[in-house]
C-alpha positions in Angstrom: 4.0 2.0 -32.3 3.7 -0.9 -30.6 6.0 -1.7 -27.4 7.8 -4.5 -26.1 8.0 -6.1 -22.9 11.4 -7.9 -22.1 13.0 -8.7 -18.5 15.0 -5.8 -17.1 18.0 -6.2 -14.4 17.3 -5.1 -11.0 19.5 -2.1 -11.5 17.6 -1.1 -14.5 14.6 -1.2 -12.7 15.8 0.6 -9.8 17.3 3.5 -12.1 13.4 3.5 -13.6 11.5 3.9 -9.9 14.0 7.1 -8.9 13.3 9.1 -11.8 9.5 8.6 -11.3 7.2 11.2 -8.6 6.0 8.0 -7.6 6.0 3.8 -7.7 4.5 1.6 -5.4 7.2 -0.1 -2.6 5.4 -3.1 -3.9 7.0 -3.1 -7.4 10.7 -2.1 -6.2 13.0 -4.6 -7.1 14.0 -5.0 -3.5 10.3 -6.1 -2.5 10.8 -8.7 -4.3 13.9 -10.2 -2.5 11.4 -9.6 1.0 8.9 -12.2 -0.9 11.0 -15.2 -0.4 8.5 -17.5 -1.1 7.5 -16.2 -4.8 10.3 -16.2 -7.6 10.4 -12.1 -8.7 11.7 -11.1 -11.9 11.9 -7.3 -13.1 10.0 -6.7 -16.5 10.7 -3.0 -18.6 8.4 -2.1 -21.5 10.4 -0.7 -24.3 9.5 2.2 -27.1 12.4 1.0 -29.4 15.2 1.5 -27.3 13.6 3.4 -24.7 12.4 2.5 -21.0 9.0 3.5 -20.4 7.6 1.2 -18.0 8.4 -1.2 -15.3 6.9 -3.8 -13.3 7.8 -6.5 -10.8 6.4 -9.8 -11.5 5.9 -12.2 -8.1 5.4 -15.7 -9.3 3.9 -17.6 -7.4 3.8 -21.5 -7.4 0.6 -23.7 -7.6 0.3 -27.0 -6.0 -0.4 -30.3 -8.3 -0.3 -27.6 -11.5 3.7 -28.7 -11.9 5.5 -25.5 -12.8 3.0 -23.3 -14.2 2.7 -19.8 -12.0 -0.1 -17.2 -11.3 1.5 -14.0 -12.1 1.2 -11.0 -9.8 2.0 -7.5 -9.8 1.0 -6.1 -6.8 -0.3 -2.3 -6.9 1.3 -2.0 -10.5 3.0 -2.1 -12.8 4.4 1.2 -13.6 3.0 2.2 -17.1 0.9 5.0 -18.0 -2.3 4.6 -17.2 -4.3 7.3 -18.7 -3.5 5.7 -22.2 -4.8 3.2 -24.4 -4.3 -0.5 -22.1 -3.9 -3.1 -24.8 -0.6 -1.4 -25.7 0.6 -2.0 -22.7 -0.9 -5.1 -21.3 -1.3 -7.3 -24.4 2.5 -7.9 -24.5 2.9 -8.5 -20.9 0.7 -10.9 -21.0 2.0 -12.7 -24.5 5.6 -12.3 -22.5 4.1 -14.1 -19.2 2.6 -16.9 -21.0 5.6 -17.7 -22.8 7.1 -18.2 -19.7 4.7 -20.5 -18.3 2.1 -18.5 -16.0 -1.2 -19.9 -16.5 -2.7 -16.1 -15.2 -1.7 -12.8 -14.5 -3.1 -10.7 -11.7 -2.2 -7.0 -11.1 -3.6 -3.9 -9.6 -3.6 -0.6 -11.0 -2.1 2.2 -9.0 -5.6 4.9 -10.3 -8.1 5.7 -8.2 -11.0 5.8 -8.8 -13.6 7.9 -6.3 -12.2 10.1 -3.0 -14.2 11.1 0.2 -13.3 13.6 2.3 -13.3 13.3 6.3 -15.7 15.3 6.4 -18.2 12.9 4.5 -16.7 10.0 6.4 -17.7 11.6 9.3 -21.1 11.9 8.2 -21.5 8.6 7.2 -20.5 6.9 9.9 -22.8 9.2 11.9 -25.8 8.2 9.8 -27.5 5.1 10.5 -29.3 4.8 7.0 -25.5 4.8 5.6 -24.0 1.4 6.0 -20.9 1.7 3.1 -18.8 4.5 1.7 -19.7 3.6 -1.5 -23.5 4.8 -0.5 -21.7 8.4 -0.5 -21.7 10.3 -3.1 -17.8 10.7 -4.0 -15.9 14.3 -3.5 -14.2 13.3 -6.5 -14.9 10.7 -9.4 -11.9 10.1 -11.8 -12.2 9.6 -15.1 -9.0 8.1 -15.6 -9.7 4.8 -12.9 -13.7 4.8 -14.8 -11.8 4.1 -18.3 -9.2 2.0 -16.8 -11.7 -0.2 -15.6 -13.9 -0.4 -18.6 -10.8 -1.2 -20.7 -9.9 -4.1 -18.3 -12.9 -5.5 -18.4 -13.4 -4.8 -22.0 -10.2 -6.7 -22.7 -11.6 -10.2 -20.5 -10.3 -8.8 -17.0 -11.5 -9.9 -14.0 -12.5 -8.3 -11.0 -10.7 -9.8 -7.7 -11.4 -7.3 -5.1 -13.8 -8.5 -2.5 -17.2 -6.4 -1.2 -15.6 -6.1 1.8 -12.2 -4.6 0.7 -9.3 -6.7 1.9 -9.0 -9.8 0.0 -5.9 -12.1 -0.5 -4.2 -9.6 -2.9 -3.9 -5.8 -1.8 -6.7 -3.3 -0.2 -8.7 -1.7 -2.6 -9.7 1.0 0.1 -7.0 3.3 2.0 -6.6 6.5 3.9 -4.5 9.2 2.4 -3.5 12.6 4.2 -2.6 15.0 1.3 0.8 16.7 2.0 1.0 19.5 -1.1 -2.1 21.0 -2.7 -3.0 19.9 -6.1 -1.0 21.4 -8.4 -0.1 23.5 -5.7 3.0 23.9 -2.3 2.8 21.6 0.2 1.2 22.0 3.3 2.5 23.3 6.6 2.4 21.1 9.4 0.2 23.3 11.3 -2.2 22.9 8.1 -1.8 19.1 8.9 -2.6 19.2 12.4 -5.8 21.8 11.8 -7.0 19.1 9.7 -6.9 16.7 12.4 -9.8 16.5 14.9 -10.0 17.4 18.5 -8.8 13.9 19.8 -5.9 13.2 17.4 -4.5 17.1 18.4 -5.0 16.2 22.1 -3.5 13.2 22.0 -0.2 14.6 20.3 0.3 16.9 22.6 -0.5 15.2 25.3 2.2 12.6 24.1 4.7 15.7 23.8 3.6 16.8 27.1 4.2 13.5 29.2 7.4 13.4 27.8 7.1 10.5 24.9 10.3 10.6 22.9 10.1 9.6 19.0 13.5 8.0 17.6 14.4 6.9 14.3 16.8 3.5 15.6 17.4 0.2 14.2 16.0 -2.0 17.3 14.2 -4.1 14.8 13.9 -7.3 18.1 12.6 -4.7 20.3 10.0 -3.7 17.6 9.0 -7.3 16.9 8.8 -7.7 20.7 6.3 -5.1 20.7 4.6 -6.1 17.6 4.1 -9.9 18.8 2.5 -8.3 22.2 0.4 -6.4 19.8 -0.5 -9.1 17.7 -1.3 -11.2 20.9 -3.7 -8.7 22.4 -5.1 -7.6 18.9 -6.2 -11.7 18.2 -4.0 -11.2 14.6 -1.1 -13.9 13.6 2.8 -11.8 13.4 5.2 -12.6 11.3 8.9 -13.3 12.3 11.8 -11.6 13.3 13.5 -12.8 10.4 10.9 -11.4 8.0 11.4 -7.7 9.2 15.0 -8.2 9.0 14.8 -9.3 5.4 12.4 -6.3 4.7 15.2 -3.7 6.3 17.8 -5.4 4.6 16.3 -5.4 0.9 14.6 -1.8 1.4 17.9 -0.6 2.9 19.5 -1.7 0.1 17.6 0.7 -2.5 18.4 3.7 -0.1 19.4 7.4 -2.4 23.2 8.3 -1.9 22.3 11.5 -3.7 19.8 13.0 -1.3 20.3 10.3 1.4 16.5 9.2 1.3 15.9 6.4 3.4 13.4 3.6 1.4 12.6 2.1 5.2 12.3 3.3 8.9 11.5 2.7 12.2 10.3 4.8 14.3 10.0 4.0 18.0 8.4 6.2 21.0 9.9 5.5 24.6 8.3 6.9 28.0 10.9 7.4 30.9 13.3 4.5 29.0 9.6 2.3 28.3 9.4 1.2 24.9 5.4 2.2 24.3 5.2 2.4 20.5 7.0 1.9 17.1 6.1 1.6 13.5 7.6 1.2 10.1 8.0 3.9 7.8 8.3 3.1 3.7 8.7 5.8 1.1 9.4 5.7 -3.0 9.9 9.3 -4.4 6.9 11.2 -3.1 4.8 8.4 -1.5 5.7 7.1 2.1 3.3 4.5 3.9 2.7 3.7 7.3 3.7 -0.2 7.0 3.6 -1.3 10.6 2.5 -0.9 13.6 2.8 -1.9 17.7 2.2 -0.5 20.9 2.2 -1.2 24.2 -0.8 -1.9 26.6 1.0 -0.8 29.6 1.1 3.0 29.7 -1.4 3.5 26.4 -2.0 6.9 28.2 1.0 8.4 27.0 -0.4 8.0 23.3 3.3 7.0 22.2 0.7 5.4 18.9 0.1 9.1 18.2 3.3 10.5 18.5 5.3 7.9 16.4 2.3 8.4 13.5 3.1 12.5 13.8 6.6 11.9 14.0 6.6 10.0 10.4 3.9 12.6 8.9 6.6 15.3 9.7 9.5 13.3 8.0 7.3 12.9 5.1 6.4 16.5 4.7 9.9 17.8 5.3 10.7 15.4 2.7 8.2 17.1 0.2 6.1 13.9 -0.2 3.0 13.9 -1.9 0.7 11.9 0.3 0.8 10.1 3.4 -0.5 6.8 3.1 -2.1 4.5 6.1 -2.5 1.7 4.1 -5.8 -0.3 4.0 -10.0 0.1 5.3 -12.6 -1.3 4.7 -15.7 0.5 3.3 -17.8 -0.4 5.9 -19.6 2.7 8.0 -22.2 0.3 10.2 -21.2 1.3 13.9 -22.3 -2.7 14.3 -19.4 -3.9 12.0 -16.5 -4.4 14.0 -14.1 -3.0 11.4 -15.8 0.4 11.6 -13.1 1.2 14.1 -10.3 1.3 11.6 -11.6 3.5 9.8 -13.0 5.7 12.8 -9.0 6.0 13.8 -7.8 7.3 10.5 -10.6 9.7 9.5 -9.3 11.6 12.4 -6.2 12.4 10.9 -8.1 14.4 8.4 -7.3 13.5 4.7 -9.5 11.1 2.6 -10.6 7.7 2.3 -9.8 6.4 -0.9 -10.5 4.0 -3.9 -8.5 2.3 -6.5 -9.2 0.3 -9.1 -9.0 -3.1 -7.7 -6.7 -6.4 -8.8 -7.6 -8.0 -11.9 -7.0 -11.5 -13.0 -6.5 -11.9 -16.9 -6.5 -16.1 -17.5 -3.8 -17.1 -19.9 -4.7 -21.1 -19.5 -8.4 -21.0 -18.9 -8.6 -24.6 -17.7 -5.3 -24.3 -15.1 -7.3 -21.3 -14.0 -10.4 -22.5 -13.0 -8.2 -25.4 -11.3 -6.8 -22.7 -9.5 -9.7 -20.7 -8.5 -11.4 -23.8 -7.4 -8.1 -24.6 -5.1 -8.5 -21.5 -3.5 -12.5 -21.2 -2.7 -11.5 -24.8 -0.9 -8.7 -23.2 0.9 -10.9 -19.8 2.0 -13.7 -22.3 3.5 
């Protein structure tokens, strides 16, 4: 039977996300009140009368193409996967070009290959081995292999970038597992054996100098921290005002029933120094490290360390799934100054990760290429 893709209210949607084990923060209704500068609307696929998928739509403006919109769906939508895609995606995009996007773009929440730290470790260690992908994988799935045949079967394009961070979202991360497949979840001294010698040290060294780890609201004392960061890092920060947007709309989606929290922050003081914080996000079983600052004075006291255990702790006493840091690259050179990234979160343990990638699917070929032209001349 073929389904039907119609726009959903924001409480709708919300109701959808809580009953699922897990949804991207990226296709919650309230991510898109934090993207002021798209117009978000909340799309549910129907079986009859029945909810079976939702997605949140980001639309973004194109200058000189008058109101048509590229359609984006970051790290979604939520829709099974392991089935067959043109049920699914043929009347999204029939809905969306109705409605004046000109191309849709999306990124399936499958994975495709896993390596362990282990292999990491290795490959970063050999100099013949310049990208993860030159591993052989610890895991291939089948189900992110026949997802991205059928994309491409179906005129999909690839949009992820060789080097794995692109405009859109990463295509690599660095997952801790929390539970064992099909299996309990894992202690936190599991956790920490996983870790190696250096991450260990450093949280109890943290612990032992006296760091403190608080779950507070100080979101100008964070951004304080975060614009130091971003000065001595060389990246640009984004306002004050943007953080307090984020808290607001995430806060907004927190669980009365369990009194789940959908954002934190987390923020490590030394003798009353403010020398770390970082935001945590979870949906259902998923939390993600978000973002990040630290202090240069007093870096000794690894307060970085302790605020990353503190939020791996809340997520297993939660009963999350995984522990997400977010995005790497796949590079392994030790003369590629991203290497360091993922040299930092390999030594949590866990695994580096791959998903399927975003995919464009043109609706009006010719506004398209207008587009894609507009932004080659923007990258240069």
């Amino acid at each position: 039977m073929s389904l039907a893709v119609r726009p959903i209210s924001a409480a709708q949607h919300l109701e959808f996300v809580r009953a699922q084990r897990t949804v991207s923060f990226l296709q919650t209704p309230a991510w898109g009140q934090v993207k002021t500068e798209w117009r978000s609307e909340s799309l549910g696929w129907y079986d009859g009368e029945r909810l079976v998928g939702a997605g949140l739509v980001l639309h973004r403006p194109v200058p000189r193409l008058k109101r048509a919109t590229l359609a984006y769906l970051p790290e979604g939508p939520a829709i099974d996967w392991t089935g067959e895609l043109p049920r699914w995606l043929d009347p999204l995009a029939s809905y969306l070009k109705q409605n004046g996007a000109f191309a849709i773009r999306l990124g399936p929440p499958v994975r495709t290959h896993t390596w362990s730290a282990a292999q990491v470790k290795e490959g970063i260690a050999d100099p013949a081995i310049e990208r993860l992908t030159e591993l052989p994988s610890q895991h291939a799935d089948p189900v992110g292999a026949r997802v991205t045949s059928q994309l491409r079967d179906a005129g999909w394009l690839p949009q992820s970038p060789e080097d794995g961070f692109g405009a859109g979202q990463p295509q690599f991360t660095y997952e801790i597992p929390l539970r064992q497949e099909n299996g309990p979840g894992r202690s936190e001294d599991d956790v920490l054996a996983g870790m190696n010698q250096l991450w260990r040290r450093n949280i109890k060294k943290a612990a032992k100098e006296g760091v403190e780890v608080t779950v507070g609201d100080d979101l100008k004392a964070f951004h304080d921290l975060y614009v130091h960061t971003a000065e001595r890092d060389h990246f640009t920060p984004r306002p004050l005002r943007y953080f307090e947007t984020m808290f607001a709309a995430m806060r907004a989606e927190d669980s009365p029933e369990d009194g789940t929290q959908r954002i934190r922050l987390y923020l490590a003081r030394h003798q009353g120094d403010l020398v770390a914080a970082t935001i945590l996000v979870w949906v259902g079983a998923h939390a993600w490290y978000s973002y990040g600052a630290s202090s240069t004075h007093k870096r000794e006291v690894r307060g970085s360390n302790a605020c990353q255990w503190a939020m791996i702790r809340d997520a297993l006493h939660a009963g999350c799934d995984v522990y997400d840091l977010r995005g790497i690259t796949p590079t392994l050179s030790a003369e590629d100054p991203h290497v360091g990234l993922i040299q930092f979160k390999v030594g949590t343990g866990g695994q580096a990760v791959r998903y399927v990638g975003e995919w464009d699917l043109p609706l009006r070929p010719l506004l398209y290429r207008a587009f894609d032209l507009y932004m080659r001349r923007r990258a240069r």
